[in-house]
N, C-alpha and C positions, 0 to 999 in steps of 0.2 A: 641327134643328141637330145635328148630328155632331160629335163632338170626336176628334180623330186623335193620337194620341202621337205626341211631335217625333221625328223619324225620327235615332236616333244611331249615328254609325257605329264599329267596333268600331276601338280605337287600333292606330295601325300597329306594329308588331312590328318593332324592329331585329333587323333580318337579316345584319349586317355583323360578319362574324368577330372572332372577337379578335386583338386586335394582337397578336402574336408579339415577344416583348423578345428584341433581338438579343444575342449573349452578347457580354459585354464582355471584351476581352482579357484584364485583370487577374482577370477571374474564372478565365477557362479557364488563365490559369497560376496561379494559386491551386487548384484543384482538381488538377490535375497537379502540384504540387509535395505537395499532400498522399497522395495516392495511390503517389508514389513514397518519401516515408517511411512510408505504411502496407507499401507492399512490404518495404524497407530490414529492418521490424522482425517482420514475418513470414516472408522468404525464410530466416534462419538455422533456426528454431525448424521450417519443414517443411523443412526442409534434415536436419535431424538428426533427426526425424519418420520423416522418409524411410529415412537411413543404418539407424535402429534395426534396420528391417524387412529388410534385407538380409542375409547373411552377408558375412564380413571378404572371404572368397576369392572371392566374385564380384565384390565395388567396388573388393579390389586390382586385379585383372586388367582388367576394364572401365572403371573409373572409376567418380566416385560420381556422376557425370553422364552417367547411360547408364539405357537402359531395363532394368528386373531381371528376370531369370530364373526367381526365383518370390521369394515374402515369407513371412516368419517372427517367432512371436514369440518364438522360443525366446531373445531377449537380454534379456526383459524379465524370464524367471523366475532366470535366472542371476546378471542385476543385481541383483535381489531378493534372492536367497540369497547370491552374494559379496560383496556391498559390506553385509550387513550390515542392511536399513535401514530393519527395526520397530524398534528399538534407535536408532537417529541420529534416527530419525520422532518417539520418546519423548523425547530429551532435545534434540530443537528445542520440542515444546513446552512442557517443564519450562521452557524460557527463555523464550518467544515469550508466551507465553499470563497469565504475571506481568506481564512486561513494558508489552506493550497495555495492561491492565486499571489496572496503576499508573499509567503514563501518562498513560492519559483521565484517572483521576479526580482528579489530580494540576492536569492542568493546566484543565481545567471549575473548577475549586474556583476556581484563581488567576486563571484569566479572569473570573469570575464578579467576584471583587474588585475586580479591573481595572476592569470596563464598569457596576457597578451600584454598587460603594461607593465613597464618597466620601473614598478613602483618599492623605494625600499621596505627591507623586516617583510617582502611579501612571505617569504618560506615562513619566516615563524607566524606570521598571521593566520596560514596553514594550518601549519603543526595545534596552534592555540586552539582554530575550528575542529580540529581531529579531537584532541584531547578532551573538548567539553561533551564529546557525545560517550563518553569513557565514564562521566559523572553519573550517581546516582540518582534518579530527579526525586527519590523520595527523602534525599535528606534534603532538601529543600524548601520543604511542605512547610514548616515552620516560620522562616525565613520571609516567603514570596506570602502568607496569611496575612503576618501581620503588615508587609507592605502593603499588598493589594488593601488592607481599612484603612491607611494612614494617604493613600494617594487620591485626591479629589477631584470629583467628575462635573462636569454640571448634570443637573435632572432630568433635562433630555435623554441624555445619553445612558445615567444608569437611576435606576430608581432609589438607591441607598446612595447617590452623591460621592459614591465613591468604587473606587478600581474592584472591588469585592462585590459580590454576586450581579456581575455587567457580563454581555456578552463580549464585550473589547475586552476584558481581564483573560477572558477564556481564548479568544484569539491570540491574545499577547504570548501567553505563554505555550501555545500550541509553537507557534511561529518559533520563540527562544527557542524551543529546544529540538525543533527539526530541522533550522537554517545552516549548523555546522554543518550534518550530516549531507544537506544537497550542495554546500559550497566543495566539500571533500569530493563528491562524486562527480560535477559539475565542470569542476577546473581540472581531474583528471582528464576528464572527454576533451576539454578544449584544448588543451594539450596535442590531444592526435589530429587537429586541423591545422594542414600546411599553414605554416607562418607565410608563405607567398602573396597568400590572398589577402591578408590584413595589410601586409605590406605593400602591395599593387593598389589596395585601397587608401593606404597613406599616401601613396606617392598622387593619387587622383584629386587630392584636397580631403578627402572624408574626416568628419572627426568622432570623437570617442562615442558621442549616440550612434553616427550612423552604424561605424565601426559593428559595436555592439548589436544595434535593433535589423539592422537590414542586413547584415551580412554573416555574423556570427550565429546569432539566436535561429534563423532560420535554419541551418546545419545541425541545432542542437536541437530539432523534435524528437527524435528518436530517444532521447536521455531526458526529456521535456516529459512526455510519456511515461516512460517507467518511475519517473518522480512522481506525479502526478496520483498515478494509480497507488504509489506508497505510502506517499503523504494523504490524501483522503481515508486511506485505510487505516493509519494510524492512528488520525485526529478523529476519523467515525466510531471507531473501537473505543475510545478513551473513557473509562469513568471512574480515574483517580479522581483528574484535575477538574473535574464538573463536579463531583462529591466532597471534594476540601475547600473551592473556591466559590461557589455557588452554594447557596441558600434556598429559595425560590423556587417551588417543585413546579410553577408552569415555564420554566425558562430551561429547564435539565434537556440533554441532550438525549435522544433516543436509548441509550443503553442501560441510562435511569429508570427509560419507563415498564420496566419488566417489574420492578419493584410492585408496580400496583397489580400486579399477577400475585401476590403473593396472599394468605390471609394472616387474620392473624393467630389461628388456632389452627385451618389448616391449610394445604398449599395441595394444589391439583399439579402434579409435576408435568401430567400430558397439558394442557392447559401453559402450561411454562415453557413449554418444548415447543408447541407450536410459536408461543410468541417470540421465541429466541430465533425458531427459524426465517419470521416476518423482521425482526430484527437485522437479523444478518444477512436479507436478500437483496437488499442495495449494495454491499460489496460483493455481492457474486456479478450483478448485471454489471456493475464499474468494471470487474476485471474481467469480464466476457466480451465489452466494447473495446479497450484498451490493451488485448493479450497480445495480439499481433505488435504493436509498438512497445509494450512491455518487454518482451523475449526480444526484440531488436534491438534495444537499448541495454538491457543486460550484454548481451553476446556481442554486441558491433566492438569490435578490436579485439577481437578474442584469437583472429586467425591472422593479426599484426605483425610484421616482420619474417 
């Protein structure tokens, strides 16, 4: 007697392609309308890319929309040495760099309050920070003028002895009117960390610094970051509040100093173009260091519940 193993046959193999998802209209005009504001927001910036590289007497005669005749950096060392702009480079950071730093830690402290202590009126203390970034700051300009000459400094501090054309004046108000906006964003995040861990931290003795410094703030670099990167881009952009509060053309902040690009009869636009681009290449390198923790900080709790 023979015993045969039962004969099995090997399972059939879908062979049947994959369905191909047809594209749906609302997408293909979703992606077409993004792509034409990613155009929108990079055509000026290689627009003026472009001009830099050019001489004036070839885009006059040609136009700035024509192929060039050859390329040059020479407007980039001219920009450099006429406008000025280790010196404007220096006291955007005297401002910028305070600024941030007060900022965060100003408003981490107060969100911190906000979302983990059980302090009352904190919802409308909220609601109050949301609302002031809903404000104009150009009706303001009137108001914060005449304060800033009426508020007095010692001489150290500002050379006019008062809160008007100082670099504290220009911090102060950088700080007022970006602190709602990271307290609103700030006490959302702290929000999405388990209350367990604050609480196993109370129960251990901690109190409200450690709470805060060693346990909370750690958890919040990811939202630390994309602050960071917004707030310096905000306050390096700025040339309201250094044009209405400041005086002093060697205290102005980098974005003033194009102005000595300019003449007074006539203005070299490629000559402008390069300096707007040496201008503006400190927030490219900030947000090419800080993209990876920016985009984590935006998206973290996005894929929540």
């Amino acid at each position: 007697m023979t015993l045969t193993a039962p004969i099995t046959t090997p399972p059939v193999q879908d062979r049947r392609e994959p369905v191909r998802r047809r594209a749906r209209p609302l997408r293909v005009l979703l992606h077409l309308f993004l792509a034409l504001v990613a155009l929108g927001w990079v055509l000026p910036l290689a627009l003026a890319l472009y001009a830099s590289l050019r001489p004036y007497d070839e885009t006059s005669r040609l136009g700035y929309f024509s192929l060039p005749e050859h390329l040059t950096l020479d407007y980039y060392g001219q920009a450099w040495s006429q406008a000025d702009l280790p010196r404007y480079y220096l006291n955007t950071l005297i401002i910028v760099i305070p600024g941030v730093l007060i900022t965060l830690f100003m408003a981490s402290f107060t969100a911190f309050a906000i979302a983990r202590l059980r302090i009352p009126g904190r919802k409308a203390l909220l609601i109050t920070f949301t609302a002031g970034n809903l404000l104009p700051p150009q009706v303001l300009i009137t108001p914060l003028y005449t304060l800033y000459t009426l508020v007095p400094l010692p001489s150290w501090l500002s050379d006019s002895q008062s809160l008007y054309d100082s670099y504290l004046g220009l911090i102060l108000v950088h700080v007022a009117f970006q602190f709602g906006f990271c307290v609103f964003v700030m006490s959302n995040f702290m929000r999405t960390i388990p209350e367990e861990i604050t609480e196993a931290a109370l129960v251990d003795g901690a109190g409200v610094w450690r709470r805060y410094w060693q346990l909370t703030l750690p958890l919040c670099r990811p939202v630390l970051a994309a602050l960071a990167t917004l707030e310096f881009t905000f306050m390096y952009n700025d040339f309201l509040w250094a044009l209405v509060l400041m005086s002093s053309g060697d205290k102005l902040p980098v974005t003033s100093a194009l102005n000595n690009l300019r003449g007074q009869f006539f203005t070299d636009y490629n000559l402008l173009a390069a300096g707007s681009i040496l201008v503006a290449l400190p927030t490219l390198i900030i947000f090419q260091m800080l993209h990876k923790q920016f985009v984590a900080g935006l998206t973290l709790g996005a894929t929540k519940g």
